[in-house]
C-alpha angles and dihedrals in degrees: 000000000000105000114235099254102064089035084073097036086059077048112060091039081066095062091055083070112027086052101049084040104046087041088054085057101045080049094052098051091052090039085059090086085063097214094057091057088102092050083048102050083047094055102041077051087059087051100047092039088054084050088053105041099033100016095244098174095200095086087152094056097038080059100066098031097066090041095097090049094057092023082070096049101029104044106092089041090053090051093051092043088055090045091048081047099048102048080042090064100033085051091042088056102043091045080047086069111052128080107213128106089237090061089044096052092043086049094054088055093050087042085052082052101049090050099057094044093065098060093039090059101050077043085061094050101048091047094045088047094054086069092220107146125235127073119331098197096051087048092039100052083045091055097045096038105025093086120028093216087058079056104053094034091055093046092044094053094045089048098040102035099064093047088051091056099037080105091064104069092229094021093116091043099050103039107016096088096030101049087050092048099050089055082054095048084048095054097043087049083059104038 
């Protein structure tokens, strides 16, 4: 017989994984429109911040729930951000290619955007997903750039985290934008 403590300890690690995952799927079926993926990262960030803070278990639903709500505000940020990611890649693949100090030099500069988009979006989503009012950008170029080690730590889980879970078949899909986002909703409840 497994005594009940450790019964809900057992418990309550789970959650560390169901909610971050069922949240990733909840994020991946809204993301499928291409251009919502950035109201739905916001909104998976509301659920798991409501997890977090109030312990809501229905991370999946309130998912879905608080997507109408970023997806208007979000929506036109979310279309320019694919638009900047799409010419970085199509520029990160062309400068790839050639083989001259002036492409490498300009490929190192479009590698150093795309890195610091990448914290400076899960920033916007933590701070959109706190609910505070005022302006997100502002607070979330402050989270992800006021302090170089936010930075690194952002960039590092949504690079890391992905690669970790590539053994688990959905592993990337499911936690590669959540895990990132709920160090980002740590640090904006610190911050």
């Amino acid at each position: 017989m497994i005594p009940a403590r450790l019964t809900r300890g057992l418990l309550r690690g789970l959650e560390w994984v169901a909610n971050p995952a069922l949240a990733g799927l909840a994020f991946c079926a809204l993301a499928l429109g291409v251009v919502t993926w950035l109201p739905a990262l916001a909104a998976a960030g509301h659920a798991l911040s409501r997890w977090r803070d109030d312990g809501d278990q229905r991370c999946f639903v309130a998912t879905f729930r608080s997507f109408p709500r970023y997806w208007a505000t979000l929506w036109r940020h979310g279309l320019v951000s694919t638009a900047v990611a799409a010419v970085l890649v199509a520029n990160l693949v062309f400068l790839a290619e050639q083989a001259s100090l002036f492409a490498f030099v300009l490929l190192t500069a479009q590698a150093g955007i795309a890195a610091a988009l990448i914290p400076y979006h899960f920033a916007l989503a933590a701070v959109a997903a706190r609910d505070r009012p005022g302006d997100w950008r502002r607070a979330a170029v402050l989270l992800a750039f006021g302090s170089a080690r936010r930075g690194l730590a952002l960039l590092a889980a949504a690079l890391v985290v992905p690669a970790l879970t590539l053994p688990l078949t959905v592993g990337p899909l499911l936690f590669g934008p959540t895990i990132p986002l709920l160090v980002a909703i740590g640090f904006a409840g610190r911050a």
